[in-house]
MIDOSE-1310 file (N, C-alpha, C; in nm, 2 decimals, decimal comma, always signed):
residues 243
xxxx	-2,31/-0,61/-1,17/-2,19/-0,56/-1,10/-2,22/-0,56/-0,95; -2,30/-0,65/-0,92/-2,35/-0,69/-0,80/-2,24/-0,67/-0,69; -2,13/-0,75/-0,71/-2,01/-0,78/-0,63/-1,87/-0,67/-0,62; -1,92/-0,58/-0,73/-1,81/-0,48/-0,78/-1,78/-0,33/-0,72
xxxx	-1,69/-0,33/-0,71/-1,65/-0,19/-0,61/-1,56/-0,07/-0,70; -1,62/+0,00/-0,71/-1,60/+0,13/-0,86/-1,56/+0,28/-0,72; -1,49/+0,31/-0,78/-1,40/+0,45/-0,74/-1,44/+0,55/-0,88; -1,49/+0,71/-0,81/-1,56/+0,76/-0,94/-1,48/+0,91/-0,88
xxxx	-1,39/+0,97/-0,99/-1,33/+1,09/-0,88/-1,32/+1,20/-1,02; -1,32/+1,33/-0,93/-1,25/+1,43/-1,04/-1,32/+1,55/-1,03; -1,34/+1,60/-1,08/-1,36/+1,78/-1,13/-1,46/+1,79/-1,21; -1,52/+1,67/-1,28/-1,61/+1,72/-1,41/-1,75/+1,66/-1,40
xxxx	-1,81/+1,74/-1,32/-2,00/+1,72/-1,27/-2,07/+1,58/-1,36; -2,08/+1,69/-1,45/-2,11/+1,62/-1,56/-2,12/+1,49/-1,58; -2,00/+1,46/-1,62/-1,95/+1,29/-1,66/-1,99/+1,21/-1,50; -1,94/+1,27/-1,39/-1,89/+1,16/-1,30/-2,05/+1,17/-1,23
xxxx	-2,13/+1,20/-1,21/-2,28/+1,20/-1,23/-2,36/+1,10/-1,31; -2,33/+1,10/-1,44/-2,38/+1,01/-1,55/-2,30/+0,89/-1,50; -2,19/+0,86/-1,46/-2,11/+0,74/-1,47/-2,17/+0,68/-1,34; -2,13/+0,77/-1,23/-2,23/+0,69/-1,08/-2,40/+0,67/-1,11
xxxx	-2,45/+0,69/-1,14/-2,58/+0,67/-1,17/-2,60/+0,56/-1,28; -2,50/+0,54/-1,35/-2,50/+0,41/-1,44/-2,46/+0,28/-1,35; -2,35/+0,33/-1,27/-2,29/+0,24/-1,19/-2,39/+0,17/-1,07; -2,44/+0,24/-1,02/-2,59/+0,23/-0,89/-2,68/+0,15/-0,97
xxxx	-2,74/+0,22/-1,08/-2,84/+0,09/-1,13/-2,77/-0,04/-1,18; -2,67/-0,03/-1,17/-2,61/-0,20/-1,20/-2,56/-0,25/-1,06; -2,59/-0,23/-0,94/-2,59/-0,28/-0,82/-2,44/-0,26/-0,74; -2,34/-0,19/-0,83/-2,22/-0,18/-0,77/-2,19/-0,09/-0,63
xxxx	-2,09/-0,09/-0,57/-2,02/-0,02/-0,49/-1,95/+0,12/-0,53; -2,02/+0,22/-0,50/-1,96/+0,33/-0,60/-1,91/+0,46/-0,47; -1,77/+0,44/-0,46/-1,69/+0,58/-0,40/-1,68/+0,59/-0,45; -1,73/+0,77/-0,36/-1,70/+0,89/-0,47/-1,64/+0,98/-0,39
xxxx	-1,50/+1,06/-0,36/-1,46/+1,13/-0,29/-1,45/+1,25/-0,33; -1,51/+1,36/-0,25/-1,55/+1,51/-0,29/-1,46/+1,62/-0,17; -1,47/+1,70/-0,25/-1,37/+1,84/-0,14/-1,50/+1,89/-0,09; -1,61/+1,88/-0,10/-1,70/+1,96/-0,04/-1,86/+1,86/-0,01
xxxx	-1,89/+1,97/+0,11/-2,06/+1,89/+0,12/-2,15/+1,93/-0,01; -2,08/+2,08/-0,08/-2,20/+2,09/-0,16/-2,19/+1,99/-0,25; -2,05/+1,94/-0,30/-2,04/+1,86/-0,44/-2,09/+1,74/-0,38; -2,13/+1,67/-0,27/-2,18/+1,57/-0,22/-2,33/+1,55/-0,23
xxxx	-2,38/+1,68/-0,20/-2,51/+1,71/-0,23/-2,58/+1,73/-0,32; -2,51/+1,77/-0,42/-2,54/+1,82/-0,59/-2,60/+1,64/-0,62; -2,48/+1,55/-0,56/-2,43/+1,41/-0,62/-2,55/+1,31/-0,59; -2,60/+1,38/-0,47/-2,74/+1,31/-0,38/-2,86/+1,37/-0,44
xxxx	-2,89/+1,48/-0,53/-2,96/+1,51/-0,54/-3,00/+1,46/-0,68; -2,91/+1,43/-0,76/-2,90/+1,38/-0,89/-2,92/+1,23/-0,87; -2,88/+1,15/-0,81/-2,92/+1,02/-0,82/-3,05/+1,00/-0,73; -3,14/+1,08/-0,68/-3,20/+1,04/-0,57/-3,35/+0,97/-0,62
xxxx	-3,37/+0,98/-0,76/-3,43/+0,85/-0,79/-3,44/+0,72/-0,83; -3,27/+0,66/-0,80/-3,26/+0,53/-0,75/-3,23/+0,47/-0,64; -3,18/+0,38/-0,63/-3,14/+0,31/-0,49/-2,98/+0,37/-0,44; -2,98/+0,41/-0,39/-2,83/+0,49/-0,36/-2,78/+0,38/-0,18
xxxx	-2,86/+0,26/-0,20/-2,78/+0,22/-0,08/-2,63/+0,20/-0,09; -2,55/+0,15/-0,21/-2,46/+0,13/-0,25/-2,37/+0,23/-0,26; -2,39/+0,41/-0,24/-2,32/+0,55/-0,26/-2,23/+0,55/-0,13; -2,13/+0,55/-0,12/-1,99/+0,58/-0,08/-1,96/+0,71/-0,09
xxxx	-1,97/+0,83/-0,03/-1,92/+0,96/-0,03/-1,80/+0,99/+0,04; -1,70/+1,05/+0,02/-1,61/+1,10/+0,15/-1,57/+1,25/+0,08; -1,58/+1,27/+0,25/-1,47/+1,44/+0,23/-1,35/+1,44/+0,22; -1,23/+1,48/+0,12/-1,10/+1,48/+0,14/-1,07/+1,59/+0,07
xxxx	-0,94/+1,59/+0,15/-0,85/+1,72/+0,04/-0,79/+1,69/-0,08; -0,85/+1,60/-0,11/-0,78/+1,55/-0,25/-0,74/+1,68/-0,36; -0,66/+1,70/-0,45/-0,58/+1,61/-0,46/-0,44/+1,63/-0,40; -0,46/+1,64/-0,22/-0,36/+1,62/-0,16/-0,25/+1,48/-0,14
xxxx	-0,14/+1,48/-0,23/-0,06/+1,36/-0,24/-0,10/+1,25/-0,10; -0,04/+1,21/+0,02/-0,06/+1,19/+0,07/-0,22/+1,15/+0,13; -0,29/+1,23/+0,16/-0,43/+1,23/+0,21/-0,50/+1,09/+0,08; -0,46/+1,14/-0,06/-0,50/+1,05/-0,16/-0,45/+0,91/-0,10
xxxx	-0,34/+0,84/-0,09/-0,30/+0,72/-0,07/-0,35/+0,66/+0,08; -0,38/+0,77/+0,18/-0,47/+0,71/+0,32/-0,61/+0,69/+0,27; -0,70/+0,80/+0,19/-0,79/+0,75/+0,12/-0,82/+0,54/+0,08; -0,69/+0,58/-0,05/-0,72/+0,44/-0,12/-0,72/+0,34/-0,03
xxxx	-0,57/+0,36/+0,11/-0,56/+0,23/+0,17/-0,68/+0,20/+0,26; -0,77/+0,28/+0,27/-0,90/+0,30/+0,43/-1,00/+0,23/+0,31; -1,01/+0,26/+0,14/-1,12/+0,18/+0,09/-1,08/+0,02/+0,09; -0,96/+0,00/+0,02/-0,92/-0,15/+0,04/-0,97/-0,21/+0,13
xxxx	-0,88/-0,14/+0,25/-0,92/-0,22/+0,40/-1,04/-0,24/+0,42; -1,16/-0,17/+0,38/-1,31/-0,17/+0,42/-1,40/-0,24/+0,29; -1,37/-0,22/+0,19/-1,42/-0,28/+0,06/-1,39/-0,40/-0,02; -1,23/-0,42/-0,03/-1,19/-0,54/-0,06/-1,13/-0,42/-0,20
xxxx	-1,05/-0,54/-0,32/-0,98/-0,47/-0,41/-1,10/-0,38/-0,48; -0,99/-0,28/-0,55/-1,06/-0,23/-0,70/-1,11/-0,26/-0,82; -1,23/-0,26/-0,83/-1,24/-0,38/-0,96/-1,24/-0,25/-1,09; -1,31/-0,12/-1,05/-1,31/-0,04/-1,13/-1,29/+0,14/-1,09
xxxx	-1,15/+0,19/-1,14/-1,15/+0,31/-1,11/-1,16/+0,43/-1,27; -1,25/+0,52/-1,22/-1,27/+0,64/-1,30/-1,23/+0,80/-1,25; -1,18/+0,83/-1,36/-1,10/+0,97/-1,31/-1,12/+1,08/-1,42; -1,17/+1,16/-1,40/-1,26/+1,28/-1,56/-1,21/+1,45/-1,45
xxxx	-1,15/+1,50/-1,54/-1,14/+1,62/-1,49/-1,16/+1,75/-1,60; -1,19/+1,82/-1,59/-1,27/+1,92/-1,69/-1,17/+2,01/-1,72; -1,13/+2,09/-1,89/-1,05/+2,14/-1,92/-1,04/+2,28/-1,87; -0,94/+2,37/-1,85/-0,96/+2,50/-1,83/-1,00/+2,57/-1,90
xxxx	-1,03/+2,65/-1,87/-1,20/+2,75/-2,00/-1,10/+2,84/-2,01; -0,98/+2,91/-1,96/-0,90/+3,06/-1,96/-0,75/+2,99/-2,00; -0,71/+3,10/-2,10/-0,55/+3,12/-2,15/-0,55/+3,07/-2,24; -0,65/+3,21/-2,36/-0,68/+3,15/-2,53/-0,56/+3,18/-2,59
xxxx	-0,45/+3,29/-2,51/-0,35/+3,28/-2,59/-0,23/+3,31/-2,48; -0,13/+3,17/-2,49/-0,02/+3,16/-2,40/+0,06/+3,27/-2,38; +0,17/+3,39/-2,49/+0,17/+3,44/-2,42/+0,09/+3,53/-2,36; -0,05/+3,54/-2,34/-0,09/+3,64/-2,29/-0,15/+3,58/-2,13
xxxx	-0,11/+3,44/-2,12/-0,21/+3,39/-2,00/-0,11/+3,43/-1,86; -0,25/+3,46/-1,77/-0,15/+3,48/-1,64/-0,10/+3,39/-1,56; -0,05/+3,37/-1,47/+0,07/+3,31/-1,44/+0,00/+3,20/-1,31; -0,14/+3,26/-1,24/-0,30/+3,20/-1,17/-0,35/+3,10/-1,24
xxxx	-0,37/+3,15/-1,38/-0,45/+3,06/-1,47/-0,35/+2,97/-1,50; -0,19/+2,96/-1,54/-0,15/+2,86/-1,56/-0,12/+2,75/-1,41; -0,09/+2,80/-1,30/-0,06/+2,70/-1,20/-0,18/+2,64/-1,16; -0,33/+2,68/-1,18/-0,45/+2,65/-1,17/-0,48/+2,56/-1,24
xxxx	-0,44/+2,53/-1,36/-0,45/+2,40/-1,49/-0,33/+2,32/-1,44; -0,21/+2,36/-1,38/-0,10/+2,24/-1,34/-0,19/+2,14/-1,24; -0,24/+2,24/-1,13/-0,28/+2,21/-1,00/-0,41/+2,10/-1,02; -0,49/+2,17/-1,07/-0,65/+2,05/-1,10/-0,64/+2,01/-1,21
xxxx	-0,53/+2,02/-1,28/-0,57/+1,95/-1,41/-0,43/+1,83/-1,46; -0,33/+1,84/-1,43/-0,25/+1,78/-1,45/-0,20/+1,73/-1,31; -0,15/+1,78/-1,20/-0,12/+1,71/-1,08/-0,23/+1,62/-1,02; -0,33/+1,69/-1,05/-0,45/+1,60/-0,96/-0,51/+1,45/-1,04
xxxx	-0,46/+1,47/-1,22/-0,45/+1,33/-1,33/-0,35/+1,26/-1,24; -0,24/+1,32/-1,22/-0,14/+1,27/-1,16/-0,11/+1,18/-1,04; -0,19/+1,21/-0,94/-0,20/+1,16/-0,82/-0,33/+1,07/-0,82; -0,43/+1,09/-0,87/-0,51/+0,98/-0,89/-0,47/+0,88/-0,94
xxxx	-0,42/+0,89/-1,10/-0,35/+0,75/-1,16/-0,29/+0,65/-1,04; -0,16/+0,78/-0,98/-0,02/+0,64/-0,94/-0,11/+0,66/-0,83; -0,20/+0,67/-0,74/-0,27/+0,63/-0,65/-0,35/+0,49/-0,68; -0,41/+0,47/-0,75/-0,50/+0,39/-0,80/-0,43/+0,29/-0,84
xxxx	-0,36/+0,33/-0,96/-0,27/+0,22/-1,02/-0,21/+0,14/-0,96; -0,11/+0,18/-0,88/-0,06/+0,16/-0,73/-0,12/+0,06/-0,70; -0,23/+0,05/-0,67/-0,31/-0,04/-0,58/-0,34/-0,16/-0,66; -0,42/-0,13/-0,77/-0,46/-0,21/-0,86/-0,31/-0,30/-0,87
xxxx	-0,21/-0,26/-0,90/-0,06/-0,32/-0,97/-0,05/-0,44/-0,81; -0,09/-0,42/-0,68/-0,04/-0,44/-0,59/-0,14/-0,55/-0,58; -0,24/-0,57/-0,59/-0,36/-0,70/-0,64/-0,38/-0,78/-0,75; -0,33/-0,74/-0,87/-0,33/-0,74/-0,99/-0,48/-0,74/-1,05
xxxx	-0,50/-0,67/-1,06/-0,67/-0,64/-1,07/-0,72/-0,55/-1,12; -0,82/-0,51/-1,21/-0,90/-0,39/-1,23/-0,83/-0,32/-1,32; -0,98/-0,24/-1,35/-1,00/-0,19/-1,49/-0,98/+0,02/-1,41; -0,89/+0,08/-1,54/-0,86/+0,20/-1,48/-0,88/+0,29/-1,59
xxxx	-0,99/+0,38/-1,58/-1,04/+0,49/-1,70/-1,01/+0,64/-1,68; -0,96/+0,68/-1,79/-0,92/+0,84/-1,72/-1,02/+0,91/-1,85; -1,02/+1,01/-1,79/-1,16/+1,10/-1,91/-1,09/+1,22/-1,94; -1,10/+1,29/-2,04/-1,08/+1,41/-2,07/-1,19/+1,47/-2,05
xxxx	-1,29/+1,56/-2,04/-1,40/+1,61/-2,06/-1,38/+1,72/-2,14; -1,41/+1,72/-2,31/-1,37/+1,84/-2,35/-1,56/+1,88/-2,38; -1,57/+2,01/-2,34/-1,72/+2,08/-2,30/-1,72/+2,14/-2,43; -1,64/+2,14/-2,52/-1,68/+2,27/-2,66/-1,65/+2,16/-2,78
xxxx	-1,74/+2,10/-2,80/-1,66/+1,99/-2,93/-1,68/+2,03/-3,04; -1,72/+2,17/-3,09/-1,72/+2,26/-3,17/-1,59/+2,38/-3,18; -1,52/+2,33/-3,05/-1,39/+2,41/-3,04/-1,41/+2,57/-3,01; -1,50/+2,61/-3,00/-1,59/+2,76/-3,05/-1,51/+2,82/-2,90
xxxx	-1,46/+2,75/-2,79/-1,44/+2,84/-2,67/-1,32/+2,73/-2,60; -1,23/+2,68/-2,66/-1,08/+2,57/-2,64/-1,03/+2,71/-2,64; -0,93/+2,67/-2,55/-0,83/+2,77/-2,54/-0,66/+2,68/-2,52; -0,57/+2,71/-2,53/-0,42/+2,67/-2,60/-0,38/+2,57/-2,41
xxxx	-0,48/+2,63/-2,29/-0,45/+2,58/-2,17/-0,50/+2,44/-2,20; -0,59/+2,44/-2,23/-0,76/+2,34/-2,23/-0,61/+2,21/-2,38; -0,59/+2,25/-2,46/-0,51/+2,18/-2,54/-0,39/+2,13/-2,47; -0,27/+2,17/-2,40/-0,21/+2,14/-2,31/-0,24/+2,05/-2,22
xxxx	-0,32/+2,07/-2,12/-0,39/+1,99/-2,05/-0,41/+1,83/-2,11; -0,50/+1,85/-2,23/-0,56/+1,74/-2,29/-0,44/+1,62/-2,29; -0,38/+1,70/-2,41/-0,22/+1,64/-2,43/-0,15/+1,61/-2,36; -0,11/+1,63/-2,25/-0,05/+1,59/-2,15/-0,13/+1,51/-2,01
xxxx	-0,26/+1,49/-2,02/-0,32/+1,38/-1,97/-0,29/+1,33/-2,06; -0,36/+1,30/-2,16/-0,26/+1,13/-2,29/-0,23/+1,09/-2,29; -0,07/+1,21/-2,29/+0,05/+1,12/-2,26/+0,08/+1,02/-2,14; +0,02/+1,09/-2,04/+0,04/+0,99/-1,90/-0,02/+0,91/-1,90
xxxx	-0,14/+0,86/-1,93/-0,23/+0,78/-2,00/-0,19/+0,68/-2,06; -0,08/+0,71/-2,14/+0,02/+0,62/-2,25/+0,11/+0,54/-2,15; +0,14/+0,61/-2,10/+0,27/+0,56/-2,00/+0,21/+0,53/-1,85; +0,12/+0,55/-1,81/+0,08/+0,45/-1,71/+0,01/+0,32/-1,77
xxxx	-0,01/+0,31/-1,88/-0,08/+0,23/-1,94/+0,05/+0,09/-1,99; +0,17/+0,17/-2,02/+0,27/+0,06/-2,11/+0,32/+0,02/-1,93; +0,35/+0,12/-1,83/+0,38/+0,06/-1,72/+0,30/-0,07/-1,64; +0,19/-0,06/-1,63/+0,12/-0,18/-1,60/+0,10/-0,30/-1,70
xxxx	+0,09/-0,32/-1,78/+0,10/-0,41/-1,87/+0,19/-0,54/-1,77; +0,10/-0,66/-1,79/+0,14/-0,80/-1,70/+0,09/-0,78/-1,59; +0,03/-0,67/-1,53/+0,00/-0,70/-1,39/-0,19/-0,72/-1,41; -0,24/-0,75/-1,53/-0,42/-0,81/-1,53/-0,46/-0,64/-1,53
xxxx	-0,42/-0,52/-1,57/-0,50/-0,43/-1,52/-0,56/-0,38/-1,65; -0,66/-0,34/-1,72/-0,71/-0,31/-1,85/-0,75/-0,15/-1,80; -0,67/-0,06/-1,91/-0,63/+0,12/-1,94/-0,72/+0,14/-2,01; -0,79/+0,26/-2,02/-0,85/+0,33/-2,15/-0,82/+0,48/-2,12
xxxx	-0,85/+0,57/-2,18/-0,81/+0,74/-2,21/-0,96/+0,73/-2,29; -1,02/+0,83/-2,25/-1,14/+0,83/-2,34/-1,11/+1,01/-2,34; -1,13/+1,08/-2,46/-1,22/+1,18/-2,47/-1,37/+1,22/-2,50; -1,42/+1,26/-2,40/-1,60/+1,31/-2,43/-1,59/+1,48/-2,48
xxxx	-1,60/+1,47/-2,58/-1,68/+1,56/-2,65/-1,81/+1,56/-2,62; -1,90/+1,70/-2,59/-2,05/+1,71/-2,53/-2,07/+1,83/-2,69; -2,20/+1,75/-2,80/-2,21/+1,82/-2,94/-2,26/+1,88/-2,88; -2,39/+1,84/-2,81/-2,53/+1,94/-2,76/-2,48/+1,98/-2,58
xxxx	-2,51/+2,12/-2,54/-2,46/+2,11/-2,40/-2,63/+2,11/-2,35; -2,67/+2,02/-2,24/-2,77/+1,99/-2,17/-2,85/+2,14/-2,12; -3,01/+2,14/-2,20/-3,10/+2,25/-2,15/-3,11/+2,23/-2,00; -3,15/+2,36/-1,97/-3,19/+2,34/-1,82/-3,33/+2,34/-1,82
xxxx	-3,42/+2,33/-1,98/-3,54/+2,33/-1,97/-3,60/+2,21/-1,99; -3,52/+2,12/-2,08/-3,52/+1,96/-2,08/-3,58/+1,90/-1,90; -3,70/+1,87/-1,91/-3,78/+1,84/-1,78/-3,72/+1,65/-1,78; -3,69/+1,57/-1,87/-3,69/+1,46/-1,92/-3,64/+1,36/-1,75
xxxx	-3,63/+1,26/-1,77/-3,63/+1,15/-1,66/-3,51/+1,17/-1,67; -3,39/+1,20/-1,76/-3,24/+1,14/-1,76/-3,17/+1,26/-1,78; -3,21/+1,42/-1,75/-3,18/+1,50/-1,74/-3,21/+1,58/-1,65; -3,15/+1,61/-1,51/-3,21/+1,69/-1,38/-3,13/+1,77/-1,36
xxxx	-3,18/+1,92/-1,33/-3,11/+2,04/-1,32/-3,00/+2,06/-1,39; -2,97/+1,99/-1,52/-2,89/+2,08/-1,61/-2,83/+1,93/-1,59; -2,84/+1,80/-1,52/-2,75/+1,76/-1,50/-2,72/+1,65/-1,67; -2,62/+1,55/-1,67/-2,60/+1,53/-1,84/-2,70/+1,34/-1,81
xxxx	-2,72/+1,34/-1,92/-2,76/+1,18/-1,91/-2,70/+1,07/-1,85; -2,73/+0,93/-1,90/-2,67/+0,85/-1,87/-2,55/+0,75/-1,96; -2,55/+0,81/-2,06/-2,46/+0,77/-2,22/-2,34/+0,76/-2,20; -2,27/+0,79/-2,09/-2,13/+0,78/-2,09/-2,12/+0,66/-1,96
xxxx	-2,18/+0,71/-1,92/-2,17/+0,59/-1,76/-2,21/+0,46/-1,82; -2,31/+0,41/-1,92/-2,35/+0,34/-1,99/-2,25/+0,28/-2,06; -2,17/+0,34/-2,16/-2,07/+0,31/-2,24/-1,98/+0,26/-2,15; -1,91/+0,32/-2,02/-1,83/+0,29/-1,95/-1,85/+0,07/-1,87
xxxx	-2,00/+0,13/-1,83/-2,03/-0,06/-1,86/-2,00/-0,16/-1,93; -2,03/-0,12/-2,07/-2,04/-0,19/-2,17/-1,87/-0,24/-2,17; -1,80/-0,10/-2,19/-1,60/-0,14/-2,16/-1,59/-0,25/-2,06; -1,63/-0,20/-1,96/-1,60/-0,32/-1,82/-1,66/-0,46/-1,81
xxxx	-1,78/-0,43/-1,90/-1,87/-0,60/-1,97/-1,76/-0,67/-2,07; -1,67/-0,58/-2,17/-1,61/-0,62/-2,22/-1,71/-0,65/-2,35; -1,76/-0,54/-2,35/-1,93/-0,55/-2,48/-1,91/-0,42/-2,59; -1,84/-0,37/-2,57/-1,76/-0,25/-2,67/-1,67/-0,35/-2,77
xxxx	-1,71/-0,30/-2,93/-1,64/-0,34/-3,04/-1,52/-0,24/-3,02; -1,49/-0,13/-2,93/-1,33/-0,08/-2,93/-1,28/-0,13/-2,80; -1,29/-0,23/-2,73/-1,23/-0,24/-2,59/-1,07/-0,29/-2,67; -1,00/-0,28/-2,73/-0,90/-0,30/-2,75/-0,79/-0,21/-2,81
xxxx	-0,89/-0,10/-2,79/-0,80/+0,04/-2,80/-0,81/+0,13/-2,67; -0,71/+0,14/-2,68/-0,62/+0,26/-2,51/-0,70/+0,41/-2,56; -0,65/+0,44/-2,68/-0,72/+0,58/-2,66/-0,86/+0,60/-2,76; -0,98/+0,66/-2,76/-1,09/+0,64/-2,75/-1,17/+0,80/-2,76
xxxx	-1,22/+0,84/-2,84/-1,29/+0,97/-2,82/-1,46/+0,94/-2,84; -1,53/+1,00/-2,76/-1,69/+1,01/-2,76/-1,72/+1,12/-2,82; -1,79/+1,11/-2,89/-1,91/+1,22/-2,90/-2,02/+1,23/-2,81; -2,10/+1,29/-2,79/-2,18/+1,23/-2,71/-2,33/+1,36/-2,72
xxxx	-2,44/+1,34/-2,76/-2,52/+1,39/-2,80/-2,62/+1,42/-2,65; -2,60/+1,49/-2,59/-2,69/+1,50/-2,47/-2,81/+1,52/-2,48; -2,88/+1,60/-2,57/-3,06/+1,58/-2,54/-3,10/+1,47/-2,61; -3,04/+1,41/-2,72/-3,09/+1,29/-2,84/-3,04/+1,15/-2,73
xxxx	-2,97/+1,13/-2,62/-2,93/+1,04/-2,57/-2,86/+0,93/-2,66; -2,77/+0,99/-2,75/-2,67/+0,89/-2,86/-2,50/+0,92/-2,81; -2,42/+0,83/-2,83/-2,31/+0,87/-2,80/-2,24/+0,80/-2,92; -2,14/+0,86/-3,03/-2,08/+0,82/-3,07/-1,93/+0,78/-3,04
xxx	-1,89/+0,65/-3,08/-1,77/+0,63/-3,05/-1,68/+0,59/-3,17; -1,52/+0,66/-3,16/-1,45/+0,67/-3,33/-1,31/+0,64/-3,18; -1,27/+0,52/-3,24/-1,11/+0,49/-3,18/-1,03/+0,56/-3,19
């Protein structure tokens, strides 16, 4: 992915960590736009035993409508098209039971969890439709794949990325652009005691960012299915995949 320029965005440490770090060791171009220096920092500190000449950071207010689309147009202009964009945002942990959720917790899952799916997609898409080009991945990150702590917000959410998922996906169709929806289930959640090379400070392996390759290699026995759930085994480094 020598030649290749990858967009890596969202809310969920975890995944977008494992995916930029897959993406760096295969020689790509990997922006990553952050609301903060610390979440930039976390990002530098986790990859800092490869070659990060290729790391693209920016500060923005994402997911400010607007600010997003000056974003996309300032990478084009400087990078050239999108060959590959990723978008993973983490479910809400609060509001196990609707009516009892407050009214904070619900505009707080509109806000980062469905508007911010939202403005990334038709940002990206947008662009991609406008080149005819590139591969566009949206992630669920569900953190409890034992369900033991999903709450009715965290299900909402899920569902309603999907669906847009579905329908950004039937809308581009003819313009060259290849969709997936993946959900990552995490069975095992990563020790902080796990000292190992592919696990640092709690951070998750490299099994999803990996898989995400393999999609964009076009080396996945499911690349021809839109929606897509992982398992994904964090200390055993296995990830299972069921279409």
């Amino acid at each position: 992915m020598n030649d290749k320029v990858a967009i890596v965005a969202g809310s969920s440490r975890f995944v977008i960590h494992s995916i930029v770090r897959s993406l760096l060791l295969e020689s790509a171009t990997v922006i990553v736009p952050a609301k903060s220096v610390g979440e930039i920092s976390m990002l530098k500190e986790c990859v800092a035993d490869i070659n990060t000449a290729r790391l693209v950071t920016l500060l923005t207010d994402y997911p400010d409508y607007d600010k997003a689309f000056e974003v996309a147009e300032s990478i084009t202009d400087q990078f050239g098209k999108i060959d590959l964009a990723v978008i993973c945002f983490d479910t809400p942990e609060s509001g196990s039971v609707l009516t009892e959720t407050d009214i904070m917790d619900w505009e707080k899952m509109i806000d980062h969890n469905i508007t911010a799916f939202f403005i990334a997609a038709r940002v990206v898409l947008g662009s991609m439709k406008e080149s005819k080009h590139g591969m566009f991945i949206s992630i669920n990150n569900i953190t409890d794949a034992d369900n033991s702590c999903r709450s009715v917000l965290a299900d909402l959410s899920s569902g309603m990325q999907t669906e847009m998922a579905k329908v950004f996906c039937e809308e581009v169709k003819g313009c060259n652009i290849k969709c997936y929806h993946l959900a990552v289930a995490h069975l095992t959640k990563p020790s902080p005691n796990n000292s190992s090379a592919k696990e640092k400070n709690g951070i998750a392996d490299d099994s999803i960012g990996s898989f995400i390759i393999k999609l964009f290699n076009g080396e996945s026995q499911y690349a021809g299915s839109l929606l897509q759930m992982l398992s994904v085994n964090t200390v055993d480094d296995h990830v299972f995949i069921r279409p």
